[in-house]
N, C-alpha and C positions, 0 to 999 in steps of 0.2 A: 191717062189724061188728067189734066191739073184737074179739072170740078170733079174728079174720083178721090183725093186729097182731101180730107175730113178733116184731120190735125198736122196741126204743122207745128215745128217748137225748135225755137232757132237761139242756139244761147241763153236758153234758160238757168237761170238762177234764183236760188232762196238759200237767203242767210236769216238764222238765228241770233240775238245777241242776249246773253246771261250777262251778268254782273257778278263779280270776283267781291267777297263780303272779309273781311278780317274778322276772325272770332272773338266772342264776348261781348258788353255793354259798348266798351271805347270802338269795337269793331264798327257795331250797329249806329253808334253818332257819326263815330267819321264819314259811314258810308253814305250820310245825309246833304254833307257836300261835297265829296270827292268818290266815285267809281269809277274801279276800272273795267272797263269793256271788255267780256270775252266773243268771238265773232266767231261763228259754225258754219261753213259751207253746209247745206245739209242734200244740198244739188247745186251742182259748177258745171255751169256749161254745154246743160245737153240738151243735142240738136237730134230731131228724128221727125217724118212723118208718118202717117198712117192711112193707108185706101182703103175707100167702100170693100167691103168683104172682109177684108183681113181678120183674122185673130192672132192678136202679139201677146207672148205669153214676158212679161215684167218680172226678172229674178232680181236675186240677191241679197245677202245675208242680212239679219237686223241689224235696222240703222242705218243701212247702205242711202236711204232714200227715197225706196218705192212709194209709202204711203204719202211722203213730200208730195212727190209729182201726182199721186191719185187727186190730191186735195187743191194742187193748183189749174190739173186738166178740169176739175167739177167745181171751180171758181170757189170752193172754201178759205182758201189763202190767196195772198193775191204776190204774184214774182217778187225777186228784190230786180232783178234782170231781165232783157231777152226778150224775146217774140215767143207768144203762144195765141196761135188760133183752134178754135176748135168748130165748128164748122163758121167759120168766117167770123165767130164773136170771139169776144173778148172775155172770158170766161168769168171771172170775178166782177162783172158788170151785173152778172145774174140776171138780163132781161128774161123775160116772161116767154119769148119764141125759143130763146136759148134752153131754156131748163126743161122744154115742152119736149125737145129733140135730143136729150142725153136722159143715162140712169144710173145708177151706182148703188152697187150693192155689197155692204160692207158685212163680211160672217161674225165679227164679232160686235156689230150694232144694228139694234132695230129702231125699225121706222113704224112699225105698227104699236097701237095700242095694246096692251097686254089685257085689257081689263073687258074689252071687247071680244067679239067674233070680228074671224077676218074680213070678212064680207062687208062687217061696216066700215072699215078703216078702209075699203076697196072701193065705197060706194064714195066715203071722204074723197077719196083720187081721183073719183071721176070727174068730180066738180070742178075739181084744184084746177087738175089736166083739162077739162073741157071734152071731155071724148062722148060722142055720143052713145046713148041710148042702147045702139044696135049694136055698136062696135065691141061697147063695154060688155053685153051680152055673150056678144059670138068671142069676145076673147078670155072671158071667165070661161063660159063651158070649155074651152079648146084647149085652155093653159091646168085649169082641175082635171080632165080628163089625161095627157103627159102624164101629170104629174100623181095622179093617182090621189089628190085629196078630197073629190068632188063630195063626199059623204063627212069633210069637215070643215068646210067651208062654215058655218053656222057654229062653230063651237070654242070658246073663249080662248085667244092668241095663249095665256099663261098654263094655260092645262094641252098644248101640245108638246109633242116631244121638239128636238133639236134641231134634228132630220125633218119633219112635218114645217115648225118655225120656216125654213130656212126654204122650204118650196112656199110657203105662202108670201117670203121677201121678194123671192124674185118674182111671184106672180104679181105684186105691189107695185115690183119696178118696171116691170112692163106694160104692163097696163096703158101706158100712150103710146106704146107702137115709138122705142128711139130707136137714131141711128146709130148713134154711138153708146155705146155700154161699158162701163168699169167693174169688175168683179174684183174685187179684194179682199181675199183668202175666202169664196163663197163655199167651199168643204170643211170649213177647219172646224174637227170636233166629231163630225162624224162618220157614222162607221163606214165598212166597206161598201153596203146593199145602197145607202144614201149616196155616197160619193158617187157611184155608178149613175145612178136616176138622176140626180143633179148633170152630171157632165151629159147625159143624151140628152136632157130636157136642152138644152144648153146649144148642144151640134144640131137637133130638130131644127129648133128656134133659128138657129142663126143660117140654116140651109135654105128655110122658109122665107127670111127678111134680110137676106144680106147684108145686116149688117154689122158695125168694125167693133169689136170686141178688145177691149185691153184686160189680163186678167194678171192678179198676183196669187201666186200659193207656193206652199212649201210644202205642197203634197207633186211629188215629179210625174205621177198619173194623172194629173189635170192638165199639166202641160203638155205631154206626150199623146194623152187622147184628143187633145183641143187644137194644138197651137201647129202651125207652120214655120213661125219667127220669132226668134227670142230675142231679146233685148237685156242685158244684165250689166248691173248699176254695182260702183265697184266705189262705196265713201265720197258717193256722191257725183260719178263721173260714169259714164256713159264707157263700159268695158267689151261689149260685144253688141254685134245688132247685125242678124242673120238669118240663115234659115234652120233650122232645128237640124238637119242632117249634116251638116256642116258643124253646128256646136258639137253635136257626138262625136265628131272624128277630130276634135281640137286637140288633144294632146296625142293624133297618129290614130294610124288607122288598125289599131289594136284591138282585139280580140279580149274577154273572160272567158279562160279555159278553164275546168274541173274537174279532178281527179277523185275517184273514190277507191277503197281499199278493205278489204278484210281484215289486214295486220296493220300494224303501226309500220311506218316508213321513215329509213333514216336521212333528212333531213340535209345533212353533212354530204350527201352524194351529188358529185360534179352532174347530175343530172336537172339539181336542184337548183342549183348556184346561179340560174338565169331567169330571168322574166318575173323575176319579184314574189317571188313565189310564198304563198302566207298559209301556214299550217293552222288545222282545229287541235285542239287541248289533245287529246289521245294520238295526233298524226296519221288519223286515218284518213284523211282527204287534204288535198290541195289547193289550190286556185291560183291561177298566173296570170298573168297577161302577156299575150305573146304578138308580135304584130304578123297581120294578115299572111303576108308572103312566105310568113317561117311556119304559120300552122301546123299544114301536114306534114311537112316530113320532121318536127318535136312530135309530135300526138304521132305517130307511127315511133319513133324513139322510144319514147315513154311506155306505148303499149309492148311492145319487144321484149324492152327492160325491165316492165315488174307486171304485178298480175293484179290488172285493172278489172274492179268489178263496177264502176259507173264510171262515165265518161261524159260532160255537156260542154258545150261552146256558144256565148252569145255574142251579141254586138256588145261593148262596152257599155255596161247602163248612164244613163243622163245622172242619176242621182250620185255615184263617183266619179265623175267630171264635173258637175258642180262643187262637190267637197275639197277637189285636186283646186281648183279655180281658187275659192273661197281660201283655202289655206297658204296661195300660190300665185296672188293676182299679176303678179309680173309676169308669168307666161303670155297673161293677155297682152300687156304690153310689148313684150321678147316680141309677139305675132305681128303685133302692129307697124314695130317698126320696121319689122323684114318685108312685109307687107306693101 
């Protein structure tokens, strides 16, 4: 249904312009009345929407453009191009209803005071936001309890760890109850037992309030435990936009096979010579890729022909199909136009 359309973005663009400087003194006069213009697409062209509930997980390599489009969907930069709505505003207008019903949460910048306890830069929020009283109540206790900080709620932003920081941003940004939320690298940095609590606090939250999440990271366990649909930004153009099970099967519907071994295996043997097959330092184990339909009767080959002592098969993981992509962006195209 259209009123389930929260962001719409239709030919969006933002260009950069640098200026080309000649070096030395005479560089720096001349450039006082003659520059020349340099002009950066830094986003061309890209068209997507977004519905109540969704979570789109936003890839692609530094510089591609992600953080671009985070700063023009939260009205920080304003298009050079194009249509962007985001729930009906105009986002770089920054009215006061607008900014009340979005959040964004950047992992490598805070919004809290350091110099305080969290609670009072939460109590600042309330005012900002207008939330009442009860609301602010019942969503502190609810959001410290998640998240496991309730016993540091009260203790100076600068004397917590990374992990702790980084649950008390997102409790910051939540705080008014938005529909729309941007997460921009909200793991990056820490460790595994963090990244875990973040991302369920995260699938809670958004199971509870429905709603539409855009997130970036470069951790491929935030998108694969979070997201449905991905969307990946290729120098600034809009390269994929799908559903996650469909990205993983984008270069075929291939397999990671594993071989393990006791002795060194030579390498040279017509057994080898297919499915790309990449040896460890000593040649005791292998890895292929083999597609679906040829699995079994190779993995019976293979086990016949030499004396396997481990043997694993997965699905293709997302973080080598991003790297295939990344170093390989024409296949996206080769798709499209067959497509």
């Amino acid at each position: 249904m259209e009123n389930d359309i929260l962001i719409v973005a239709n030919g969006l663009t933002k260009q950069f312009v640098s200026y080309k400087k000649a070096p030395g003194v005479m560089g720096s006069f001349t450039s006082f009345f003659k520059r020349s213009p340099i002009v950066k697409d830094a986003v061309k062209d890209f068209t997507f929407d977004v519905k109540k509930g969704e979570i789109i997980g936003l890839l692609g390599p530094n510089g591609a453009g992600k953080t671009t489009l985070m700063k023009m969907f939260t009205g920080i930069i304003v298009p050079s191009e194009g249509e962007l709505k985001i729930l009906g505003s105009n986002p770089w207008e920054r009215d006061k209803n607008f900014r009340k019903r979005i959040a964004l949460v950047m992992g490598q910048k805070s919004q809290l005071w350091w110099d305080i306890p969290a609670m009072d830069s939460f109590l600042l929020l309330q005012r900002y936001y207008e939330v009442s009283d009860e609301n602010f109540k019942a969503r502190i206790e609810k959001m410290s309890e998640l998240l496991g900080v309730k016993d540091l709620l009260h203790v100076h932003v600068r004397k917590l760890s990374l992990g702790e920081r980084m649950k008390m941003e997102l409790m910051a940004s939540l705080l008014h109850n938005p529909e729309v939320i941007f997460l921009d690298e909200p793991t990056i940095g820490l460790d595994l037992v963090a990244q875990e609590n973040i991302r369920n606090f995260i699938k809670d939250y958004h199971r509870e309030n429905n709603c539409a999440i855009i997130i970036t990271s470069h951790y491929m366990q935030d998108v694969q435990a979070l997201c449905d649909r991905l969307v990946l930004i290729f120098d600034g153009k809009k390269g994929y936009d799908g559903p996650l099970d469909n990205f993983e099967n984008i270069l075929g519907s291939e397999k990671s096979v594993s071989f393990s071994f006791d002795c060194p295996q030579d390498p040279g043997l017509p057994l080898w010579q297919e499915h790309g097959a990449t040896w460890n330092e000593d040649k005791t184990q292998v890895e292929l890729r083999v597609p679906e339909e040829d699995l079994r009767a190779y993995s019976a080959k293979v086990l016949n022909e030499t004396e396997v002592t481990d043997f694993a098969t997965e699905k293709l993981p997302i973080e080598r199909v991003m790297k295939e992509l990344m170093n390989n962006p024409e296949i996206l195209r080769s798709q499209a136009q067959n497509s």
